[in-house]
N, C-alpha and C positions, 0 to 999 in steps of 0.2 A: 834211330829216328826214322819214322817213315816221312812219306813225301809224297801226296798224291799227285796226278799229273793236273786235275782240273783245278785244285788250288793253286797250283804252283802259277798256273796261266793266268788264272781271274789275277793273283795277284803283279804276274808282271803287265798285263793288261790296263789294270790300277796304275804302278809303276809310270806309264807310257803315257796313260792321260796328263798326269801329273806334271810329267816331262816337257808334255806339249805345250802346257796351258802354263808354265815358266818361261818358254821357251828358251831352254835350255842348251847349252852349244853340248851336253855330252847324248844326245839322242843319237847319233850315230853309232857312238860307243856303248852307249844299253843295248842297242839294237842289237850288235854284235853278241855283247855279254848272253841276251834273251835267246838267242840262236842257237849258241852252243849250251846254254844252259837246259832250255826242250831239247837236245839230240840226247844229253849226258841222260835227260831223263824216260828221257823216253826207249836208248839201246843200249844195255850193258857196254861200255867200254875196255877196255885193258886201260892200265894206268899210260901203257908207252904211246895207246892213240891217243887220249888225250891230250898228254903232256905236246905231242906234235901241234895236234888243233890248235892249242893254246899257243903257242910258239910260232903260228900265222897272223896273229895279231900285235898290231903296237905295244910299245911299251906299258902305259900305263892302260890302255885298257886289258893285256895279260894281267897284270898286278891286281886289280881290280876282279878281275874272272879267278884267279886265282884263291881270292877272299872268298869268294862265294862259292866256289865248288866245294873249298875244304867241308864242308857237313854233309855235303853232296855222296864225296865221293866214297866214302866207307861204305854208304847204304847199296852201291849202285858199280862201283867195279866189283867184276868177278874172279 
């Protein structure tokens, strides 16, 4: 599966209005998820930086990044 970088943006940018206009109490935790989701995609990682990265965040927002990297990460570690 590819992944370009300006979809991936337009759609967490989508994502973020959504969020706003809920106001949703996990906008902080998207935020975070949206951060490291552009680094993963935008610089080859190794799976052990990652797995650290993730490992900087709360529980449930890890659990949550971790759902979303899985499609992520085959295309994008080296």
């Amino acid at each position: 599966m590819d992944f370009r970088l300006d979809d991936i943006e337009f759609k967490m940018n989508c994502m973020d209005s959504i969020l706003d206009r809920m106001g949703s109490s996990f906008v902080a935790e998207f935020s975070a998820i949206k951060k490291l989701l552009m680094v993963l995609v935008k610089t080859p990682m190794t799976e052990t930086i990652m797995r650290k990265e993730v490992m900087r965040m709360d529980t449930y927002t890890r659990i949550t990044m971790l759902l979303w990297i899985e499609p992520i990460k085959l295309t994008n570690i080296q």
